[in-house]
PDBQT receptor file of N, H, CA, C and O in Angstrom, charges set to zero:
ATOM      1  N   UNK A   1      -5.470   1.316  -7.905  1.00  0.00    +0.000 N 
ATOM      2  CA  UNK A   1      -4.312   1.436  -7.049  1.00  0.00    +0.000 C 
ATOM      3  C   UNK A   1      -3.042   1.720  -7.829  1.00  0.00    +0.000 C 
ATOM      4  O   UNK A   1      -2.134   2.102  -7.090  1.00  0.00    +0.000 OA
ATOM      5  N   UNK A   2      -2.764   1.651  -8.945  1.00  0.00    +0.000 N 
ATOM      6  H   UNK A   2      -3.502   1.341  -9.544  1.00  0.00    +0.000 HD
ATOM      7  CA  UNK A   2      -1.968   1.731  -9.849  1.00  0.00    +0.000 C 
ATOM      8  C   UNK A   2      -1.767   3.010  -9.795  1.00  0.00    +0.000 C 
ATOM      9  O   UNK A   2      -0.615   3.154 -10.205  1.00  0.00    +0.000 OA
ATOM     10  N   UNK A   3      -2.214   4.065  -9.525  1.00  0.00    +0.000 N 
ATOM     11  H   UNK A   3      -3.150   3.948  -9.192  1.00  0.00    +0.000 HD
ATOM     12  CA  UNK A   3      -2.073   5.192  -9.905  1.00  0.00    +0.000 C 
ATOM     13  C   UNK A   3      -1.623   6.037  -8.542  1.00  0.00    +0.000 C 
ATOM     14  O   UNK A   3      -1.097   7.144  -8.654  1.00  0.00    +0.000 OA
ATOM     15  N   UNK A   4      -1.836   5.516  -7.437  1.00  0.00    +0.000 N 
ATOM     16  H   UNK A   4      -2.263   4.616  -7.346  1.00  0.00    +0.000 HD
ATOM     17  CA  UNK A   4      -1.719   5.524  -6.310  1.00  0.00    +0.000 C 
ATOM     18  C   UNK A   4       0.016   5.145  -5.850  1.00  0.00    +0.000 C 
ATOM     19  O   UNK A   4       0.759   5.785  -5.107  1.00  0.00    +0.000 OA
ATOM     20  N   UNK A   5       0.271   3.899  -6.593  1.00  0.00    +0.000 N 
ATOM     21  H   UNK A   5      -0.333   3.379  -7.197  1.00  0.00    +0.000 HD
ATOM     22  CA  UNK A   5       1.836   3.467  -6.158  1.00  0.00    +0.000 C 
ATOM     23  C   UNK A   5       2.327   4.085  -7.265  1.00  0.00    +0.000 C 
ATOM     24  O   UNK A   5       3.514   4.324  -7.044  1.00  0.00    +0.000 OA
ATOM     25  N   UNK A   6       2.042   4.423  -8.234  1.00  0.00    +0.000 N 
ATOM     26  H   UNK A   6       1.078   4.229  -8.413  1.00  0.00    +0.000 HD
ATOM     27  CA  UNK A   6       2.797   4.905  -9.648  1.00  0.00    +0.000 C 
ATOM     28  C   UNK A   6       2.999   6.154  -8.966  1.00  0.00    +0.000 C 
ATOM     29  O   UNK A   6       4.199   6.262  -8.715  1.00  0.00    +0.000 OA
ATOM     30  N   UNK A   7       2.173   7.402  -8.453  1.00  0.00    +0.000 N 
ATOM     31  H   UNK A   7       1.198   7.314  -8.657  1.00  0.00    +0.000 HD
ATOM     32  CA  UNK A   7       2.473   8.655  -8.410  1.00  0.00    +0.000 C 
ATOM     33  C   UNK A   7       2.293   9.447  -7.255  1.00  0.00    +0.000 C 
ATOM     34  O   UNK A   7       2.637  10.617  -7.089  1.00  0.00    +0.000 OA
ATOM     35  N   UNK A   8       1.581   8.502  -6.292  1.00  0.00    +0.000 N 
ATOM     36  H   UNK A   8       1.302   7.551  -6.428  1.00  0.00    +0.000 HD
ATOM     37  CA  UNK A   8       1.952   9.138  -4.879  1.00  0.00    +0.000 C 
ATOM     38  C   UNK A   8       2.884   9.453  -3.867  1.00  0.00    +0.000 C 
ATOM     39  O   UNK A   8       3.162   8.462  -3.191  1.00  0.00    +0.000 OA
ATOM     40  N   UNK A   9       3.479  10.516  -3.517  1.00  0.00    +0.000 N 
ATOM     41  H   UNK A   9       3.254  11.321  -4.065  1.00  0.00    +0.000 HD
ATOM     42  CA  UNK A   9       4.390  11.100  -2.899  1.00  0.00    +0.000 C 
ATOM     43  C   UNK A   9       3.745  11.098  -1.197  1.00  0.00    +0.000 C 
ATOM     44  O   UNK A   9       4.261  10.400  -0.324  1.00  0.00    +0.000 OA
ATOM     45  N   UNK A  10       2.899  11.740  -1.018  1.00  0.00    +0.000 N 
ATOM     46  H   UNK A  10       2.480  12.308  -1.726  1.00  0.00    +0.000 HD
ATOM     47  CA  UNK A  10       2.177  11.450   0.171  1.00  0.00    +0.000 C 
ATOM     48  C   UNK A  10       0.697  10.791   0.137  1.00  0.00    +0.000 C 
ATOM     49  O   UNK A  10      -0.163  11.353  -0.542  1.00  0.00    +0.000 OA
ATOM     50  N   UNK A  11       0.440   9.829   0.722  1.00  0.00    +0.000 N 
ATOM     51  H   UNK A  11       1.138   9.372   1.273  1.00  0.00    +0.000 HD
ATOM     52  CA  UNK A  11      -0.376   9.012   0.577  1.00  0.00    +0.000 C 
ATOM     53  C   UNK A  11      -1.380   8.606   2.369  1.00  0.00    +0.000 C 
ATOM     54  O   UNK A  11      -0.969   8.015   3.368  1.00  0.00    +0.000 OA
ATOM     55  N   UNK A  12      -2.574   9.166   2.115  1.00  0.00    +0.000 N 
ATOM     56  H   UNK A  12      -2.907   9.646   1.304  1.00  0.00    +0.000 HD
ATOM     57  CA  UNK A  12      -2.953   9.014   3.098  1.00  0.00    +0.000 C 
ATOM     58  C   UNK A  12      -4.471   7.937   2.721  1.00  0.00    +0.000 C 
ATOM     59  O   UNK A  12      -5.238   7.935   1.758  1.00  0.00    +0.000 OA
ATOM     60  N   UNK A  13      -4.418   7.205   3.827  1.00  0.00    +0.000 N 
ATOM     61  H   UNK A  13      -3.795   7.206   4.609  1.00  0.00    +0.000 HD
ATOM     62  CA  UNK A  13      -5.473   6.406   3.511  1.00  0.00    +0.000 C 
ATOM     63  C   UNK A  13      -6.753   6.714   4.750  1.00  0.00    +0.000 C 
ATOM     64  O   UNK A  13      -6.630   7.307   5.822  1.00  0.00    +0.000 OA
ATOM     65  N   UNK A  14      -7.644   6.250   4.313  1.00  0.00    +0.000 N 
ATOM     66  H   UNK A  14      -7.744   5.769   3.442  1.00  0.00    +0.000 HD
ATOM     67  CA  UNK A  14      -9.027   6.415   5.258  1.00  0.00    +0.000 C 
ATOM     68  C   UNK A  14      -9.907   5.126   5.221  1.00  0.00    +0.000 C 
ATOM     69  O   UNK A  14     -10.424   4.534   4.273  1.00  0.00    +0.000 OA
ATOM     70  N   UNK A  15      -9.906   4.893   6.537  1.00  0.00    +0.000 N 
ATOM     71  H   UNK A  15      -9.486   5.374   7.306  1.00  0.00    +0.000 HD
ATOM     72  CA  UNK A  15     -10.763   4.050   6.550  1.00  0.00    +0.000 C 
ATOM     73  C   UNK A  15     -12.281   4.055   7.762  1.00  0.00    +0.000 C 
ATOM     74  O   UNK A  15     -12.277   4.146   8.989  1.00  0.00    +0.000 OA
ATOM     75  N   UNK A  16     -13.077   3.963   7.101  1.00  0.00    +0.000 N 
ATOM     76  H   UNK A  16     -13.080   3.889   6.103  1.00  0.00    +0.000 HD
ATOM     77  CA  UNK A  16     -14.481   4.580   7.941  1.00  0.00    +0.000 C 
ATOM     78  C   UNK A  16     -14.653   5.713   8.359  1.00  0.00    +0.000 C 
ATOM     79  O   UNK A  16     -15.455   5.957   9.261  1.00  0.00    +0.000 OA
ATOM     80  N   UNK A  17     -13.900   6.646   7.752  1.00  0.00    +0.000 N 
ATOM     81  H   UNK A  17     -13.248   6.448   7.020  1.00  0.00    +0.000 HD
ATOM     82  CA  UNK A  17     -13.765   7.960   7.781  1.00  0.00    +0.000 C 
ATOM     83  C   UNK A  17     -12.334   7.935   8.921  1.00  0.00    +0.000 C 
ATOM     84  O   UNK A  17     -12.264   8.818   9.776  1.00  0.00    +0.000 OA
ATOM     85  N   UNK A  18     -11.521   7.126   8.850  1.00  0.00    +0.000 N 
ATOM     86  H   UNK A  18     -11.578   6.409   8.156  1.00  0.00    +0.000 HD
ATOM     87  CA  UNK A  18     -10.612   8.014   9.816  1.00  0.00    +0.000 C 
ATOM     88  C   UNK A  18      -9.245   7.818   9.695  1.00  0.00    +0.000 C 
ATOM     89  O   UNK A  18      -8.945   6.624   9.726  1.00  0.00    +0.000 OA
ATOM     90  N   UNK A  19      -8.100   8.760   9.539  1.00  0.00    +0.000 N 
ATOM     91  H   UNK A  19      -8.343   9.729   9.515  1.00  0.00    +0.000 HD
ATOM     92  CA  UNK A  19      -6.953   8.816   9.366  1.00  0.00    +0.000 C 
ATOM     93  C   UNK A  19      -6.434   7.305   9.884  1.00  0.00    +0.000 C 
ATOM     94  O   UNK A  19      -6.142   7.038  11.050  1.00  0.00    +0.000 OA
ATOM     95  N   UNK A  20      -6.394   6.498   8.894  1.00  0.00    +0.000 N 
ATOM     96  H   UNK A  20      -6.631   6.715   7.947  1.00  0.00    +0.000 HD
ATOM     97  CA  UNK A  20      -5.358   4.924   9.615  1.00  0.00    +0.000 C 
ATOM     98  C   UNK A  20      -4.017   4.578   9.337  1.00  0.00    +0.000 C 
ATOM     99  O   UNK A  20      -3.384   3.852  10.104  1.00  0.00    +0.000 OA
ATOM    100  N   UNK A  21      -3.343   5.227   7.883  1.00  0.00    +0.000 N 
ATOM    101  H   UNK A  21      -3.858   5.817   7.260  1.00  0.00    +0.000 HD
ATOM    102  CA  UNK A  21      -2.297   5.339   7.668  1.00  0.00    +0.000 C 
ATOM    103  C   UNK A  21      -1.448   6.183   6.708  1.00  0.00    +0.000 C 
ATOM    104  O   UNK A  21      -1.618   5.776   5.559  1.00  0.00    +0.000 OA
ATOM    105  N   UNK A  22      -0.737   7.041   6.761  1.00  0.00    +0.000 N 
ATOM    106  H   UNK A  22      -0.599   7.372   7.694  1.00  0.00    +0.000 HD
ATOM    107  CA  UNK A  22       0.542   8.418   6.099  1.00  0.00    +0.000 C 
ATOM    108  C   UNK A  22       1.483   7.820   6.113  1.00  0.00    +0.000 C 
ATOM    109  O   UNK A  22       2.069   7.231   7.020  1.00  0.00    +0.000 OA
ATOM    110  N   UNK A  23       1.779   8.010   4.550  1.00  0.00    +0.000 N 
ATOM    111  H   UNK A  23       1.303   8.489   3.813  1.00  0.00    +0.000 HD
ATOM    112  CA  UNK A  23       3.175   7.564   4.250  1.00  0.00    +0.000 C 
ATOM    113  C   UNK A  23       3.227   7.728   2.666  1.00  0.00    +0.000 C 
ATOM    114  O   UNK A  23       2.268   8.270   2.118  1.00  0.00    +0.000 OA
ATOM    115  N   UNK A  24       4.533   7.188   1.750  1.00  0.00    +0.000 N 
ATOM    116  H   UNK A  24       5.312   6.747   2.195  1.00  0.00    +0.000 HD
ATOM    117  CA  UNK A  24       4.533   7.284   1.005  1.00  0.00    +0.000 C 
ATOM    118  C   UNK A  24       4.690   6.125   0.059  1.00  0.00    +0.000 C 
ATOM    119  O   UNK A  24       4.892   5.089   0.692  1.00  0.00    +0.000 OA
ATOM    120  N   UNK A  25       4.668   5.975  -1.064  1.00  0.00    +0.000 N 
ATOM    121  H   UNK A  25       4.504   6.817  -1.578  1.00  0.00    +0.000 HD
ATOM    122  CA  UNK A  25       4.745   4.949  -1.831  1.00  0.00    +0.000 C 
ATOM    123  C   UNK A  25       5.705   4.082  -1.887  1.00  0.00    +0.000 C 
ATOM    124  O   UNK A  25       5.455   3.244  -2.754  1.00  0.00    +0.000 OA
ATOM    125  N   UNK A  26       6.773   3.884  -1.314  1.00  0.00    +0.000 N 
ATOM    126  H   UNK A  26       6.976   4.565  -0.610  1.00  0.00    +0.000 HD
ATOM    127  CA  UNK A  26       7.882   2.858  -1.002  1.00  0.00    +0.000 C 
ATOM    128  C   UNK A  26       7.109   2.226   0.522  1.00  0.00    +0.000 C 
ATOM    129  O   UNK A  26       7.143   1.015   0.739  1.00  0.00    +0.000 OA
ATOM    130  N   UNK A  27       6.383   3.258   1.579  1.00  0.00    +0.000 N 
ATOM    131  H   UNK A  27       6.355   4.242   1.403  1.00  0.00    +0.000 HD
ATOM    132  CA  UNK A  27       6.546   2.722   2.804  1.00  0.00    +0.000 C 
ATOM    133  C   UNK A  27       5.216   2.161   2.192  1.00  0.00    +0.000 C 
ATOM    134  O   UNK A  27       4.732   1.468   3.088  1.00  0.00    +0.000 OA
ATOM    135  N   UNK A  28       4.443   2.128   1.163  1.00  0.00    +0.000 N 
ATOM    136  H   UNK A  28       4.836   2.691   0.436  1.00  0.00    +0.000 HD
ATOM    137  CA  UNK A  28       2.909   1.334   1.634  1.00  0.00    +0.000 C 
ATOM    138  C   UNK A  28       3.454   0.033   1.540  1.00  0.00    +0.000 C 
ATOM    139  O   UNK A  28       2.900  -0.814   2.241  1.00  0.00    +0.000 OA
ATOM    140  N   UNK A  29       4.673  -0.432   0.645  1.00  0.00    +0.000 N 
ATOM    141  H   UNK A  29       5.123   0.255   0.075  1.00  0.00    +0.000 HD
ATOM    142  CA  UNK A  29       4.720  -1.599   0.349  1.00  0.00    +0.000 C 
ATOM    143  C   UNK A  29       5.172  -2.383   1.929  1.00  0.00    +0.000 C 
ATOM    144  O   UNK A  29       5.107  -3.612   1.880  1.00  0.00    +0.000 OA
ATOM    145  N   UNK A  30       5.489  -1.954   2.909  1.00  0.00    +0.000 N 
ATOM    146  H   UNK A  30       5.542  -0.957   2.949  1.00  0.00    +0.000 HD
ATOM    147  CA  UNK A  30       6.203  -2.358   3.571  1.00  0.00    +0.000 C 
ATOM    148  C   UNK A  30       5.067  -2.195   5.085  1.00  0.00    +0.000 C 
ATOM    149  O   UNK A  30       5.539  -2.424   6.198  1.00  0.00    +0.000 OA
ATOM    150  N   UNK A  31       4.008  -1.900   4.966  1.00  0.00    +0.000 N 
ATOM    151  H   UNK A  31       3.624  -1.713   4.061  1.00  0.00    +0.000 HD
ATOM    152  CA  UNK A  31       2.740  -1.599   5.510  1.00  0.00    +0.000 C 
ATOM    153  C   UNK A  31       2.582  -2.781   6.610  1.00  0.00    +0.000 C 
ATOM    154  O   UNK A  31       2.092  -3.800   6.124  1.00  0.00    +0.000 OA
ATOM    155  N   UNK A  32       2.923  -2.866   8.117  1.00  0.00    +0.000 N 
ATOM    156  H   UNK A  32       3.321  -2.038   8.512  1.00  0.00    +0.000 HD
ATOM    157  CA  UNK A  32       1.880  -3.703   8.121  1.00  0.00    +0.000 C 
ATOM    158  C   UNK A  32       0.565  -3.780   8.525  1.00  0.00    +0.000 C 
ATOM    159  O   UNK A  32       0.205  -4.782   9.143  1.00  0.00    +0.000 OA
ATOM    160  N   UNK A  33      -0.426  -2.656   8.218  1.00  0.00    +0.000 N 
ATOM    161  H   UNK A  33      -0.134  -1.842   7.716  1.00  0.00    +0.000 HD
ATOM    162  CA  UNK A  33      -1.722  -2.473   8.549  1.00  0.00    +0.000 C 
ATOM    163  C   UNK A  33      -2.115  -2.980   7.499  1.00  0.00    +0.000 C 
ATOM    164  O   UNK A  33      -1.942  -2.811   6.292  1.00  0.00    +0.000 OA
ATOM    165  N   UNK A  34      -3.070  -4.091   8.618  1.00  0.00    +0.000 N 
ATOM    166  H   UNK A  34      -3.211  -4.229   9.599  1.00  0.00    +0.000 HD
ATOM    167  CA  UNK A  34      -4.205  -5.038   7.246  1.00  0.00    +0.000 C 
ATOM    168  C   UNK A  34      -4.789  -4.348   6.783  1.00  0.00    +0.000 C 
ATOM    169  O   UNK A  34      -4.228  -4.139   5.707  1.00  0.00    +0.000 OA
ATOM    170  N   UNK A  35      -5.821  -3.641   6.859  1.00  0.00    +0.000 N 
ATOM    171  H   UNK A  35      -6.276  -3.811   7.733  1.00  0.00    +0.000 HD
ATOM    172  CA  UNK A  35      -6.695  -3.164   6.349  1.00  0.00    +0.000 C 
ATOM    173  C   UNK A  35      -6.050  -2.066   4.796  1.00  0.00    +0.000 C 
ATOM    174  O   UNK A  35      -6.560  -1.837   3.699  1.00  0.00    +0.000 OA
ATOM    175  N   UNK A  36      -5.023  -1.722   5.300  1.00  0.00    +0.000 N 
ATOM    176  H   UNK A  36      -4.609  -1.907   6.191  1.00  0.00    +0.000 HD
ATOM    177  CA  UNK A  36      -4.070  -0.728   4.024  1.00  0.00    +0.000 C 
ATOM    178  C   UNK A  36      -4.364  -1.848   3.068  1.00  0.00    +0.000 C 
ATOM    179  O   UNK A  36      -5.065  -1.779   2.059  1.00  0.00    +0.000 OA
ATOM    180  N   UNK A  37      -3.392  -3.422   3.782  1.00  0.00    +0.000 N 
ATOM    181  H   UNK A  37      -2.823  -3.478   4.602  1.00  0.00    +0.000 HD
ATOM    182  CA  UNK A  37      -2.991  -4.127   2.721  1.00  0.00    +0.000 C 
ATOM    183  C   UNK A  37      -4.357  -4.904   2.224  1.00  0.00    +0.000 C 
ATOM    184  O   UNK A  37      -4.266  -5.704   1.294  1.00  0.00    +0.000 OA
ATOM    185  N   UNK A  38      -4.946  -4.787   2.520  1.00  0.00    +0.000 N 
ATOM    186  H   UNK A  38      -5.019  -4.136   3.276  1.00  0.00    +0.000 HD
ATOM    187  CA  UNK A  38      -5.965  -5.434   2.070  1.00  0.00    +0.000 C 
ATOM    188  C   UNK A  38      -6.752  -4.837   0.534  1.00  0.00    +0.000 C 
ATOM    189  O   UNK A  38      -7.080  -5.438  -0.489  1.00  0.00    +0.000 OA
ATOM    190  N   UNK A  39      -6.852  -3.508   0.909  1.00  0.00    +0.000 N 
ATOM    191  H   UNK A  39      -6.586  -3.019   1.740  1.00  0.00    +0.000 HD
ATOM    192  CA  UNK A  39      -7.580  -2.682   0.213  1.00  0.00    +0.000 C 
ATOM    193  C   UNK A  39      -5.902  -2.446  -0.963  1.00  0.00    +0.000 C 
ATOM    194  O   UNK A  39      -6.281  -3.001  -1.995  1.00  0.00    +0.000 OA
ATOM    195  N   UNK A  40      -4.986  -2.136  -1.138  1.00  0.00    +0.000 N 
ATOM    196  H   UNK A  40      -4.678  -1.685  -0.300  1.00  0.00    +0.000 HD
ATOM    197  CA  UNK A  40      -4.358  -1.565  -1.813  1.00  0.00    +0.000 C 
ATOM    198  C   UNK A  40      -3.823  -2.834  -2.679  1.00  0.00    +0.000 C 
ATOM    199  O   UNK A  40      -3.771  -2.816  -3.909  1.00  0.00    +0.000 OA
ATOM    200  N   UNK A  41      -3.391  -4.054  -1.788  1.00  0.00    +0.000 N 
ATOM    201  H   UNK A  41      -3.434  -4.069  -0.789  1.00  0.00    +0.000 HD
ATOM    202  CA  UNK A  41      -3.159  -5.530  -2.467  1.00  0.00    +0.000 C 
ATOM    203  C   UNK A  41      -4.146  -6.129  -2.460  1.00  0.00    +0.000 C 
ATOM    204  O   UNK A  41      -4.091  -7.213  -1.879  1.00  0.00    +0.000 OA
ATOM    205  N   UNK A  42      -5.436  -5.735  -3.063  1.00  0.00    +0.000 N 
ATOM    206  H   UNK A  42      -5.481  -4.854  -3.535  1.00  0.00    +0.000 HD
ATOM    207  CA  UNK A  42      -6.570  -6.801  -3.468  1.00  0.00    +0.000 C 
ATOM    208  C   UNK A  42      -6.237  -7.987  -4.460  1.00  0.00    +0.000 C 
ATOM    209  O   UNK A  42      -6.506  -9.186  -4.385  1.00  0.00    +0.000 OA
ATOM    210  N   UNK A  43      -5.595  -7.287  -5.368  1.00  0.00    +0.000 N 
ATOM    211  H   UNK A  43      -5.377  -6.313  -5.429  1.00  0.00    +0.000 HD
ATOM    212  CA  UNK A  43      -5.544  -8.229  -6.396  1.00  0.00    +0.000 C 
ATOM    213  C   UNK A  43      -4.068  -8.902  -6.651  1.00  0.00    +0.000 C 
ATOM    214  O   UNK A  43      -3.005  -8.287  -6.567  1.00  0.00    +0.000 OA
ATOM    215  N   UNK A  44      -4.225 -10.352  -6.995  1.00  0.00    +0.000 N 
ATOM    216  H   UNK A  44      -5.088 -10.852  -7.063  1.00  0.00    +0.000 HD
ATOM    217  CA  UNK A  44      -3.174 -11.203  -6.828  1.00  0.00    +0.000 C 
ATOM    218  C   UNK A  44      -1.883 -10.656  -7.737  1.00  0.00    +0.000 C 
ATOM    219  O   UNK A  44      -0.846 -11.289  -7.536  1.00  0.00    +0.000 OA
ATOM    220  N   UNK A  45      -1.814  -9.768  -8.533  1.00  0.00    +0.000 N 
ATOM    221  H   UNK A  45      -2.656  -9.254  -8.697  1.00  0.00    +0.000 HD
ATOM    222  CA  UNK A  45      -0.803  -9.324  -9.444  1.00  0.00    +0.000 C 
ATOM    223  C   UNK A  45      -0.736  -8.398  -8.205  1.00  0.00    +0.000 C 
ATOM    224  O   UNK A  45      -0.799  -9.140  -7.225  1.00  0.00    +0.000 OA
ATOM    225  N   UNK A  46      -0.608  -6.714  -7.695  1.00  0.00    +0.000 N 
ATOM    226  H   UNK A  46      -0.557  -6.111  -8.492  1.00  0.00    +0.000 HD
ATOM    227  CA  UNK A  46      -0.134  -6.330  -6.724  1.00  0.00    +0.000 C 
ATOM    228  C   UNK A  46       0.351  -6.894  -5.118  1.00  0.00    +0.000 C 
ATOM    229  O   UNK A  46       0.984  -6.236  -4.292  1.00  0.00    +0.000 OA
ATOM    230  N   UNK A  47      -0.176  -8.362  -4.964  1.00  0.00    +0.000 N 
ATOM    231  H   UNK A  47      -0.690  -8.896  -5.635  1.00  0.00    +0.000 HD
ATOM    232  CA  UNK A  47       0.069  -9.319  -3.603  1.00  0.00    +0.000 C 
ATOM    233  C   UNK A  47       1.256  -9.827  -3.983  1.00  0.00    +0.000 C 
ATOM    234  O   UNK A  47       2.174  -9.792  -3.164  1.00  0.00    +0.000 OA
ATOM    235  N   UNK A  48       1.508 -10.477  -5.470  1.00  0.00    +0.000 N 
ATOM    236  H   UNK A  48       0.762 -10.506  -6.135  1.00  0.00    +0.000 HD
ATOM    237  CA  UNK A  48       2.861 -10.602  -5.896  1.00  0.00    +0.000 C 
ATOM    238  C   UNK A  48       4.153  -9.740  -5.480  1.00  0.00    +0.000 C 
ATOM    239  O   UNK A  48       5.116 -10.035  -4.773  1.00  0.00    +0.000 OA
ATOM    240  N   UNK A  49       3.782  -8.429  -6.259  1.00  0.00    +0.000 N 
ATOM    241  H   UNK A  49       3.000  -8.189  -6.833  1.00  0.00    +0.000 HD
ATOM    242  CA  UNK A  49       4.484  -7.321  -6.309  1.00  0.00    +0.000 C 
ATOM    243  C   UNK A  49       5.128  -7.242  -4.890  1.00  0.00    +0.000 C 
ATOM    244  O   UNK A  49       6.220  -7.642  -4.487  1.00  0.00    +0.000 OA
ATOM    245  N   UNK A  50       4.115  -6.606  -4.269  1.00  0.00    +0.000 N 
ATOM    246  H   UNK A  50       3.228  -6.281  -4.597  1.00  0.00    +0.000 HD
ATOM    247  CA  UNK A  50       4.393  -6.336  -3.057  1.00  0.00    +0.000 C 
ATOM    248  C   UNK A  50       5.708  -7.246  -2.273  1.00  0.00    +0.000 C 
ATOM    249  O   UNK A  50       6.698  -6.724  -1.760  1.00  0.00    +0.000 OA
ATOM    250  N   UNK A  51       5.281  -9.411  -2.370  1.00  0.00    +0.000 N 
ATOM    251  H   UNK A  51       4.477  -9.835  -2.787  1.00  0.00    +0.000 HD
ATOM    252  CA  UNK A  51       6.368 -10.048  -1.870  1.00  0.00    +0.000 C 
ATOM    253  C   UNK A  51       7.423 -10.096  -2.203  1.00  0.00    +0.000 C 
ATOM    254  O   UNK A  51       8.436 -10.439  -1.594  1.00  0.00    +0.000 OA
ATOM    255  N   UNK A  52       7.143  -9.461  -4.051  1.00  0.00    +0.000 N 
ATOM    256  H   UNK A  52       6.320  -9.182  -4.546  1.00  0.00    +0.000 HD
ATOM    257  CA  UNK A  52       8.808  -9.460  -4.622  1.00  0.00    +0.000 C 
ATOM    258  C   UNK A  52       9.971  -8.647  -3.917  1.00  0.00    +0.000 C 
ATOM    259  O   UNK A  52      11.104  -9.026  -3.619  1.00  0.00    +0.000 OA
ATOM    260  N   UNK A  53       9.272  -7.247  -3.713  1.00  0.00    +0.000 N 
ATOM    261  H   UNK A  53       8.351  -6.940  -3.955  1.00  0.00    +0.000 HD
ATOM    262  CA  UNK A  53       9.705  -6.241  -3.067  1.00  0.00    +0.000 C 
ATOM    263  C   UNK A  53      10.074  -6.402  -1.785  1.00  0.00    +0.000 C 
ATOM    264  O   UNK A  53      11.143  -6.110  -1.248  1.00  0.00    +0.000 OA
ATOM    265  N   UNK A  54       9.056  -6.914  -1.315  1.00  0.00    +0.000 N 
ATOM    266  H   UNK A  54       8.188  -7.151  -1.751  1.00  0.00    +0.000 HD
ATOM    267  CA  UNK A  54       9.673  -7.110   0.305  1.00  0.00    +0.000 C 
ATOM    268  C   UNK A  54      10.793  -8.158   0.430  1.00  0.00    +0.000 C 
ATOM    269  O   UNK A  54      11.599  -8.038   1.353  1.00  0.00    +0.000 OA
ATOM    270  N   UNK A  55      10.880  -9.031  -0.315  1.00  0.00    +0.000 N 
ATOM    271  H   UNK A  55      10.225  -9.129  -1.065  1.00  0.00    +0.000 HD
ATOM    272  CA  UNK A  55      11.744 -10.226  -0.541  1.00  0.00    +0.000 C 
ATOM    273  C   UNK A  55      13.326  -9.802  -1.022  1.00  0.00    +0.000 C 
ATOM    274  O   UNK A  55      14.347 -10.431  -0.743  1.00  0.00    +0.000 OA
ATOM    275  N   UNK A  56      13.227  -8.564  -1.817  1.00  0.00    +0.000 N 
ATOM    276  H   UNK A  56      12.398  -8.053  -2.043  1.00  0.00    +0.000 HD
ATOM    277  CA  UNK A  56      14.636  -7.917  -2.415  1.00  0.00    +0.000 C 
ATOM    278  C   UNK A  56      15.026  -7.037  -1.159  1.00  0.00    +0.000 C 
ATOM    279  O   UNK A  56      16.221  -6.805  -0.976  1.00  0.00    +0.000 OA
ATOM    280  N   UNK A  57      14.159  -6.577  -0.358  1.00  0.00    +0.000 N 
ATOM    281  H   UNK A  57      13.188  -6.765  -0.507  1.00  0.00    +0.000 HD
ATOM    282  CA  UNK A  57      14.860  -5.791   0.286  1.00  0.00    +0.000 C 
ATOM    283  C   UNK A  57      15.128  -6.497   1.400  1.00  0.00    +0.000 C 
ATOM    284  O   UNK A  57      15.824  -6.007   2.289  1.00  0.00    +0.000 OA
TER     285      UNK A  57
């Protein structure tokens, strides 16, 4: 996922084959589709991230 928030401009995700969410790398953080956040904040260092961010803004 690192490479995904580092350099994606448009960012589309799929889930079970089907368009669930478009957007770009500022809006994933701000996502609220579970399934995005689930899969993109798996791991407890990006679940951090993510609250820092949402917390500054």
């Amino acid at each position: 996922m690192n490479s995904v928030l580092g350099i994606g401009e448009n960012i589309v995700f799929l889930n079970k084959g089907h368009k669930e969410w478009v957007g770009d790398m500022t809006q994933i953080y701000r996502s609220d589709n579970q399934a995005l956040t689930d899969f993109v904040f798996a791991t407890d260092l990006f679940r951090q991230v993510r609250i820092y961010l949402n917390d500054k803004n």
